[in-house]
ZATIRO-864697 format. One record per residue (C-alpha): y, z, x; residue in one letter; chain. Coordinates in nm, 4 decimals, always signed. Layout:
<recs>
Y,Z,X,A,A
...
</recs>
This chain:
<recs>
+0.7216,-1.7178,-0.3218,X,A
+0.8278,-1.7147,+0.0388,X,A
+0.9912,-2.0233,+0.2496,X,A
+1.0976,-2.0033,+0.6030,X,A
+1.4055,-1.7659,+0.6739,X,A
+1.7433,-1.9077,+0.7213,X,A
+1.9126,-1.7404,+1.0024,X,A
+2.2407,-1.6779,+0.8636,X,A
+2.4482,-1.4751,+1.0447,X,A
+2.7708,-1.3521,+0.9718,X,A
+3.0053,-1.1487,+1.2779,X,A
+2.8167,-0.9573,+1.4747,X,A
+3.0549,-0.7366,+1.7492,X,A
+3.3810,-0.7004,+1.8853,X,A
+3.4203,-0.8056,+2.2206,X,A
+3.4152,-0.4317,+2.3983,X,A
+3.0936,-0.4028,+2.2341,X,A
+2.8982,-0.6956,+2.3749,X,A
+2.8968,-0.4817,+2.7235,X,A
+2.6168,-0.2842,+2.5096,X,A
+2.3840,-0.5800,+2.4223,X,A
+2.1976,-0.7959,+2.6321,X,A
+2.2306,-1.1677,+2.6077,X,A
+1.9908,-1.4865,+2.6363,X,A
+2.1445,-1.8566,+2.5865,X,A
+2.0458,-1.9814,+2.3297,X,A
+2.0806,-2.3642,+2.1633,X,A
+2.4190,-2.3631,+1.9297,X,A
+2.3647,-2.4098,+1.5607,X,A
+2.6148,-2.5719,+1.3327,X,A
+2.6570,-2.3536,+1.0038,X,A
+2.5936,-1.9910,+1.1403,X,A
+2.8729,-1.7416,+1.1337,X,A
+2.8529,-1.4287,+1.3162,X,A
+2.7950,-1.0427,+1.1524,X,A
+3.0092,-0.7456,+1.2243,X,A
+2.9360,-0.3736,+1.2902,X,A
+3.0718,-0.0905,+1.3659,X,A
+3.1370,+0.0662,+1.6842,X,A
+2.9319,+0.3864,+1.5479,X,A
+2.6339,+0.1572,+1.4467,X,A
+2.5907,+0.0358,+1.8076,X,A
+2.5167,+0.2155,+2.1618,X,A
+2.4878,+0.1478,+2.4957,X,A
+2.1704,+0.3390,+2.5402,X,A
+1.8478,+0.1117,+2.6598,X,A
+1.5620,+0.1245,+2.4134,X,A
+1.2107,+0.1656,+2.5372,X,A
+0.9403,+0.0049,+2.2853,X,A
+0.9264,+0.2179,+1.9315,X,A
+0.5611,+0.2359,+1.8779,X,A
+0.4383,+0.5595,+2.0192,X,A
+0.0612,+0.5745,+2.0793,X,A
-0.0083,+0.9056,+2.1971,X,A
-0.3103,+1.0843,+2.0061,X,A
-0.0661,+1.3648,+1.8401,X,A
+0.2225,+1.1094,+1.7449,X,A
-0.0281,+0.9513,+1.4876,X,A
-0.0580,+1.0121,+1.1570,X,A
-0.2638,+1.2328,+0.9448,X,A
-0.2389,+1.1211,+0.6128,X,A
-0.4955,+1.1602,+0.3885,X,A
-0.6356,+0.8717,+0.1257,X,A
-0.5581,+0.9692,-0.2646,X,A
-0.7222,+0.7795,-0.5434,X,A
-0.4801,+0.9020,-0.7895,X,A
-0.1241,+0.7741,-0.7183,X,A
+0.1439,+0.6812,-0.9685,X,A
+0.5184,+0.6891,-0.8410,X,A
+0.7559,+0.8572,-1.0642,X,A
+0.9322,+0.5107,-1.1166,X,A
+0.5710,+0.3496,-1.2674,X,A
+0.5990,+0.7058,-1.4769,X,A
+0.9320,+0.6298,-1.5917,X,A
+0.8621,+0.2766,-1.6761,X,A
+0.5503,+0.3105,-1.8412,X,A
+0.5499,+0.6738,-1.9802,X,A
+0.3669,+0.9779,-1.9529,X,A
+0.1006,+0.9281,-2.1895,X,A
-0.0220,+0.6279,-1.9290,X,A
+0.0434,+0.7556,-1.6474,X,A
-0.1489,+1.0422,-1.7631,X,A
-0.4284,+0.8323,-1.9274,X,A
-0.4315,+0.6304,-1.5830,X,A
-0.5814,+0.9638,-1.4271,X,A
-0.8126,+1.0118,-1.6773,X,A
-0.9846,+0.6486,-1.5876,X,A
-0.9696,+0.7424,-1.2557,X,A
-1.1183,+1.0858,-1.2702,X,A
-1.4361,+0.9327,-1.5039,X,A
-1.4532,+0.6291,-1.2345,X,A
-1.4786,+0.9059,-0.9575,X,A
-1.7358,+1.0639,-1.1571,X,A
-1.9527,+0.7771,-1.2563,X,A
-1.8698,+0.8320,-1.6418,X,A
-1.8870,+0.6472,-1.8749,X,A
-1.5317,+0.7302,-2.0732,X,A
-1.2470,+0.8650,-2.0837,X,A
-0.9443,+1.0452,-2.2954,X,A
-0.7419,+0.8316,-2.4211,X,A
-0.4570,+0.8812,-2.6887,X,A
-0.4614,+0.5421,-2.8993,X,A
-0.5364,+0.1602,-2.8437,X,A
-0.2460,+0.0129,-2.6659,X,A
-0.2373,+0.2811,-2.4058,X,A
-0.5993,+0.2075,-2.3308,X,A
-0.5272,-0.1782,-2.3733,X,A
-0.2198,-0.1503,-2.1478,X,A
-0.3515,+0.1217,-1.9099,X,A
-0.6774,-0.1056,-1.8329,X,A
-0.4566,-0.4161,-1.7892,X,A
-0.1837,-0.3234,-1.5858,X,A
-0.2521,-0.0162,-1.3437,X,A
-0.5648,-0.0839,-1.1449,X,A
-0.3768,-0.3883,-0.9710,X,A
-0.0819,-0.1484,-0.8411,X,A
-0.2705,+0.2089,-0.8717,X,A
-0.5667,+0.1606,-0.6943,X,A
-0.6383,-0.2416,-0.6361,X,A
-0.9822,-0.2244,-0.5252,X,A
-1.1221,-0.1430,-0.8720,X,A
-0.9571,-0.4465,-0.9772,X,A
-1.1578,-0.6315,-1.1864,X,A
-1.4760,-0.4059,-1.1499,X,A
-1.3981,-0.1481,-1.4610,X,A
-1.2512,-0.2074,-1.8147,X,A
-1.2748,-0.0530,-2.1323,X,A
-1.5854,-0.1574,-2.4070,X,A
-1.4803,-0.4719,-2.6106,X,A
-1.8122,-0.5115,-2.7409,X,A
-1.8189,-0.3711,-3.1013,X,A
-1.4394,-0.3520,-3.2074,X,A
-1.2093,-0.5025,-2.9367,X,A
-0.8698,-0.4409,-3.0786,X,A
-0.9392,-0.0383,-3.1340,X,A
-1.1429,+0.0897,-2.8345,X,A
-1.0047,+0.4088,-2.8614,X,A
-1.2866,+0.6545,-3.0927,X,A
-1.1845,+1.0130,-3.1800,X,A
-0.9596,+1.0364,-2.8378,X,A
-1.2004,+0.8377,-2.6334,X,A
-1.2214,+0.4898,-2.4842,X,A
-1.5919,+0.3651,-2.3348,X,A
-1.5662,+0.2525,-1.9635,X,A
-1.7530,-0.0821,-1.8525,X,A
-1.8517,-0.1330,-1.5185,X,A
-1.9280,-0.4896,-1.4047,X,A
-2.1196,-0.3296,-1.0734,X,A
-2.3161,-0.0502,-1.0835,X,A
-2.0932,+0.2889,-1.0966,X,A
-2.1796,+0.4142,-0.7699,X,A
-2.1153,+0.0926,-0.6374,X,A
-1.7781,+0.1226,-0.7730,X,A
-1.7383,+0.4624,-0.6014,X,A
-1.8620,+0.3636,-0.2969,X,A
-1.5778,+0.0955,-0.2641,X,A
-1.3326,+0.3374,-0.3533,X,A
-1.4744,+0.5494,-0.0432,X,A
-1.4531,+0.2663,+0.1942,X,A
-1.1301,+0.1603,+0.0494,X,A
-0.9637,+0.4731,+0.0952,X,A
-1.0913,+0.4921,+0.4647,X,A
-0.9347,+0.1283,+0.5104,X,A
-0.5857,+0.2766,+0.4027,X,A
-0.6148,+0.6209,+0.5746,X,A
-0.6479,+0.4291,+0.8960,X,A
-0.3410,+0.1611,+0.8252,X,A
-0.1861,+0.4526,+0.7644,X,A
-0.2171,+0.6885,+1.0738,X,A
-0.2013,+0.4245,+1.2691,X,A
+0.1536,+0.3015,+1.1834,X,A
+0.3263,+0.5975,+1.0824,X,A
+0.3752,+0.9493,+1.2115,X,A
+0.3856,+1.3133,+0.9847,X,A
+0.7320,+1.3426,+1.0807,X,A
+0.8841,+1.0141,+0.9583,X,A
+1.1828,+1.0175,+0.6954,X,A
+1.1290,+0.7853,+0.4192,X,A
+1.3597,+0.5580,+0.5705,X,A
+1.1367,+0.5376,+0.9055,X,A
+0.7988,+0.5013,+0.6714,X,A
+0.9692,+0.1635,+0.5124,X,A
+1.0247,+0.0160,+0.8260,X,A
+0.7396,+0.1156,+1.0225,X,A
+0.5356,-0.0119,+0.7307,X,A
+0.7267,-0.3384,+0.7068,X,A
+0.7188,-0.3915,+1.0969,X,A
+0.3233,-0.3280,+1.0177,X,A
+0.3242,-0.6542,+0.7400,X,A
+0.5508,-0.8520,+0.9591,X,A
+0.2959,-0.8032,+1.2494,X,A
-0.0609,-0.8205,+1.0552,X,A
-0.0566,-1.0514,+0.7526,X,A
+0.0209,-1.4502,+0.6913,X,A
+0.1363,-1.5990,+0.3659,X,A
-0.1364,-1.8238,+0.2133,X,A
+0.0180,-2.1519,+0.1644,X,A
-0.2941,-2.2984,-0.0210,X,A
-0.2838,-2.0446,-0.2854,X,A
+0.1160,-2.1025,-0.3295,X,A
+0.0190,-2.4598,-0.3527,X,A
-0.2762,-2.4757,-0.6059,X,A
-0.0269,-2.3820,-0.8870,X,A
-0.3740,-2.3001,-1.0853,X,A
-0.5095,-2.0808,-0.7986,X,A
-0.8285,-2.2669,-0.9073,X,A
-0.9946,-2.1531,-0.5557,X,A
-0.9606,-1.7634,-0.6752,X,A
-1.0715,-1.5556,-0.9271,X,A
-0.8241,-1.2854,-0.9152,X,A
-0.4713,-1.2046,-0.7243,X,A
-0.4663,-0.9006,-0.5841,X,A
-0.3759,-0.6658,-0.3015,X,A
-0.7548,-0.6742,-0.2054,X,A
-0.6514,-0.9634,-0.0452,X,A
-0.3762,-0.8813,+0.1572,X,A
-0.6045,-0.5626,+0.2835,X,A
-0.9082,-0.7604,+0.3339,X,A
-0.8562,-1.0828,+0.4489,X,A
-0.4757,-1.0326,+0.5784,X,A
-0.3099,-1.3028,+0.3637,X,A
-0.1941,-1.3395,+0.0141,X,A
+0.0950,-1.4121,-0.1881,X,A
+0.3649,-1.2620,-0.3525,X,A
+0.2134,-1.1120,-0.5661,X,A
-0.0035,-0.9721,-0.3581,X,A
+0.1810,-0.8239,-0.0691,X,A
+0.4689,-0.6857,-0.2606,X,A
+0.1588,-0.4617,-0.4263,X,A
-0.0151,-0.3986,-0.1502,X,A
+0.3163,-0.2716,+0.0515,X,A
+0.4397,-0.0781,-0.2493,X,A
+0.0639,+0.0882,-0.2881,X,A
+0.1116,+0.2094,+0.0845,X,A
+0.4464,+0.3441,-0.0076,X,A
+0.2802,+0.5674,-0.3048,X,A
+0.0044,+0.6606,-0.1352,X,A
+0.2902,+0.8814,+0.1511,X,A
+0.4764,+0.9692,-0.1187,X,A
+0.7353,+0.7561,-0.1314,X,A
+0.8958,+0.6591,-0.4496,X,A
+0.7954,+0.2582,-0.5454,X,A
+0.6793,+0.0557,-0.7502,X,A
+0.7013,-0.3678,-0.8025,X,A
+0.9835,-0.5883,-0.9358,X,A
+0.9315,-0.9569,-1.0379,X,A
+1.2280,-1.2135,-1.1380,X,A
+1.3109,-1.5740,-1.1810,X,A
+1.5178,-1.7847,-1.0127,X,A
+1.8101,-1.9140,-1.1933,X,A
+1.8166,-2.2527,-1.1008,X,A
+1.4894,-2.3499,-1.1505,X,A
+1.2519,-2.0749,-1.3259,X,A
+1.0642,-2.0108,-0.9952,X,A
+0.9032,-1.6719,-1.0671,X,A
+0.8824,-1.4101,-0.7896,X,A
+0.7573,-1.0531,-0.7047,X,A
+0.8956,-0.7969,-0.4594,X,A
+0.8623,-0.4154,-0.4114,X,A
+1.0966,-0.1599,-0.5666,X,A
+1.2044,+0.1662,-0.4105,X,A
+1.3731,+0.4514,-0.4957,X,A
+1.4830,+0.6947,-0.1447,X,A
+1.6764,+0.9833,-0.1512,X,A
+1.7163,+0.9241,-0.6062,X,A
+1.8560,+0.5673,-0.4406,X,A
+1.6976,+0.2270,-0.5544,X,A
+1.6369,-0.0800,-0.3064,X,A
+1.4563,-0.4337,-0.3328,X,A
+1.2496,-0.4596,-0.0010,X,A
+1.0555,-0.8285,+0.0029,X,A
+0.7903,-0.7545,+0.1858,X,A
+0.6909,-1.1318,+0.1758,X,A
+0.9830,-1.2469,+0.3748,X,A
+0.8492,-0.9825,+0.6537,X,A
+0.5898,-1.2482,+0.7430,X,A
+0.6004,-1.4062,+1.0698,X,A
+0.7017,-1.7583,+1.1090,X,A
+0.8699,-1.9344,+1.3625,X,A
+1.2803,-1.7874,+1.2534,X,A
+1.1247,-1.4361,+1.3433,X,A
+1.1233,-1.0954,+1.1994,X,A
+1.4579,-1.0761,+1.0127,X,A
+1.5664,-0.7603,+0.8215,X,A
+1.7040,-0.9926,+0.5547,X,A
+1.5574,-0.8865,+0.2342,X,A
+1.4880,-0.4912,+0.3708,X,A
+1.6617,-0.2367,+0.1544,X,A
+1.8443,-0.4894,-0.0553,X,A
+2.0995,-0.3739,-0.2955,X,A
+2.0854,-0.5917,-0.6283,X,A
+2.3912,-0.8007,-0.5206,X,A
+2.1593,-0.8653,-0.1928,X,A
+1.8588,-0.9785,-0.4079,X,A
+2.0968,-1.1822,-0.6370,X,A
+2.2308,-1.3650,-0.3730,X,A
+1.9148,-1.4712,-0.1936,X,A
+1.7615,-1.7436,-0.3873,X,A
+1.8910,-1.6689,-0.7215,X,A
+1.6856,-1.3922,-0.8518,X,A
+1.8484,-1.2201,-1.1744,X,A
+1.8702,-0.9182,-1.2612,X,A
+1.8201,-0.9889,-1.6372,X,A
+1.5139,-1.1179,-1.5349,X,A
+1.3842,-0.8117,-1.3596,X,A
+1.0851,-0.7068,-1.4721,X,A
+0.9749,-0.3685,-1.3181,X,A
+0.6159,-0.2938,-1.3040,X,A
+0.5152,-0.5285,-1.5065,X,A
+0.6065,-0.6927,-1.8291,X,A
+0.5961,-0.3576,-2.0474,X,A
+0.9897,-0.3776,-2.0871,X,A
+0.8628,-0.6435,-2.3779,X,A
+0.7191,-0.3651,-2.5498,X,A
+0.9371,-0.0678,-2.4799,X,A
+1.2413,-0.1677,-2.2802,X,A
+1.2435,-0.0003,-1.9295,X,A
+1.5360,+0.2388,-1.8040,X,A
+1.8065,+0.1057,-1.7040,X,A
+1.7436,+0.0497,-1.2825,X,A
+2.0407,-0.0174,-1.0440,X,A
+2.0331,-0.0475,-0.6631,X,A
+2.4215,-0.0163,-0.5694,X,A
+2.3858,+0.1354,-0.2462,X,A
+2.5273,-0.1033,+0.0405,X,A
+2.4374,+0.1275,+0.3355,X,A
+2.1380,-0.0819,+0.4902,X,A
+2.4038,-0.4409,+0.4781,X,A
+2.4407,-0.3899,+0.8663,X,A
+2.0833,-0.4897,+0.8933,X,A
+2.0576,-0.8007,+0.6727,X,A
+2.1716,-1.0094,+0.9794,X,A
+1.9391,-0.8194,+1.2148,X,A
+1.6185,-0.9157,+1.3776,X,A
+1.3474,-0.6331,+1.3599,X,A
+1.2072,-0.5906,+1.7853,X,A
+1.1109,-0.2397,+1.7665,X,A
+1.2707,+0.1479,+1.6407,X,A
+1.3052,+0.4848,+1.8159,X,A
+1.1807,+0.7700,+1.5847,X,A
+1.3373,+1.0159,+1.8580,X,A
+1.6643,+0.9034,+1.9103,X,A
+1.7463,+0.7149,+1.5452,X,A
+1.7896,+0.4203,+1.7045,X,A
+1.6783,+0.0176,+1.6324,X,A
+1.6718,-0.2053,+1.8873,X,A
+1.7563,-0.5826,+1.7021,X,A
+1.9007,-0.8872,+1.7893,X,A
+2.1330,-1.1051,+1.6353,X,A
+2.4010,-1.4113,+1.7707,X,A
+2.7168,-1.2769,+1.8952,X,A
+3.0461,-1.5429,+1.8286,X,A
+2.9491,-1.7675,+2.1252,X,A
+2.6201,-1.8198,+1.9630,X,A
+2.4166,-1.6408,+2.2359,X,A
+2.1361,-1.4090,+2.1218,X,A
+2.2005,-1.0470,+2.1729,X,A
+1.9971,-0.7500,+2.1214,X,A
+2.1979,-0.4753,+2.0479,X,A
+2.0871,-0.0991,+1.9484,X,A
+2.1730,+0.0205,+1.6072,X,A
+2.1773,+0.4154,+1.4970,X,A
+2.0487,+0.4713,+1.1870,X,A
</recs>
């Protein structure tokens, strides 16, 4: 679900501070209020552009076909998570099954973590419905279909894995925090992909046989859907705690889906939809979002959370807060650019007069 960002601003500096930022006029609009910082959030120091393309600043991260973030393994349970490997190890190998403890992990498994796990085997493998679909599990063993040949299957996987190896190293660097990753990886989405308007519109998606973060890698567009999976499939594949969240609007039902994080054992919403580019620019509205953040914008409820997917239905998911305010100086922020060396973001925002300011922010 995306729609054009709103730029509202709340108080952005006292006066002594402005002598840090550098202005532009701008055109005055009625209804925006101004953000405030702190003094320790803000320097004078002048920002030179954050992406640093020198051969030993890149990455060197290395493509891993079997990811599942401890939040997925809390959500969905060992026996899954671990069954999830087993598909992927007989996919790898070109077999033709794998272990499997009982039906509904293999139904569930099959259903629910290719799309998030590893999306380009996404509709290519499932497990044999042919002779008794409701119990596909025999003596600890479900049979794997392939709807391409199995080495064609692998060799996807190959070039897939080269695809995200190189979006990798080329947007992040070794020594990143996991803060610096989420950014750098959102600045990458706000950058590289569009939001596919025709899809959003054809509520049957009658044009499409599938959703999926295939999409959003291949053809740089997608939906929801789409990019909150493919940005929280980046996230796994450095390590980095995530998974997705959907919810409904109150107001009107409008269903949604975001990415979930957990940095530091602390939980966030980041939208990576609203990272898009349109013509409000690169706002840090919906980046690290708190769930009193996510409530507010557009309505999304938190009894409506569903994390992962809909397994909470089955077996009702841990109980998942995001508290932690500590990002709120950013909401109001526009994203230009971040300084791995000095821990500094250089954004811009409206000061009282209505002038925009670029300011730069510690973090």
């Amino acid at each position: 679900m995306k729609k054009l960002l709103s730029v509202t601003l709340s108080l952005c500096l006292l006066l002594s501070i402005f002598s840090a930022c550098q202005t532009k006029e701008t055109e005055t609009t009625e209804g925006i209020t101004v953000p405030s910082y702190s003094e320790s959030q803000v320097t004078e120091a002048t920002v030179e552009p954050a992406t640093e393309t020198t051969e030993d600043q890149t990455g060197h991260y290395q493509f891993n076909p079997k990811v599942c973030s401890p939040l997925i393994r809390e959500i969905m349970g060992d026996a899954m998570c671990d069954t999830w490997f087993n598909v992927v190890d007989a996919v790898m190998a070109g077999e033709d099954s794998f272990e499997c403890p009982d039906d509904k992990t293999c139904q569930w498994v099959l259903g629910q973590f290719p799309g998030i796990c590893l999306p380009v085997v996404e509709g290519l493998i499932w497990y044999d419905t042919s002779v008794d679909p409701d119990h596909p599990v025999k003596n600890g063993r479900a049979k794997l279909v392939y709807n391409v040949p199995p080495e064609e299957v692998r060799q996807k996987i190959d070039e897939f894995g080269t695809m995200i190896e190189g979006i990798l190293n080329e947007n992040l660097r070794d020594d990143y925090n996991e803060f610096e990753i989420c950014l750098a990886l959102y600045s990458y989405f706000m950058n590289t992909y569009y939001y596919d308007y025709e899809t959003y519109n054809d509520t049957e998606n009658s044009h499409l046989d599938i959703l999926t973060a295939m999409r959003v890698f291949n053809d740089h567009t997608g939906i929801c859907c789409e990019f909150s999976t493919a940005y929280s499939y980046l996230l796994m594949q450095v390590g980095i705690d995530a998974t997705t969240c959907s919810g409904h609007r109150g107001y009107d039902q409008a269903s949604h889906e975001w990415s979930y994080v957990r940095l530091d054992g602390v939980c966030y919403h980041i939208d990576p939809t609203y990272a898009l580019s349109d013509e409000s620019g690169h706002w840090l509205k919906y980046f690290l979002m708190d769930d009193d953040k996510r409530i507010a914008e557009d309505d999304y409820l938190k009894d409506s959370f569903y994390y992962t997917c809909n397994y909470d239905q089955e077996k009702k998911h841990p109980e998942l807060d995001a508290k932690d305010k500590r990002y709120e100086y950013l909401w109001e922020m526009e994203f230009i650019s971040f300084d791995h060396k000095t821990h500094t973001i250089q954004a811009g925002t409206y000061d009282q007069d209505y002038n925009y300011t670029t300011c730069v922010l510690n973090y």
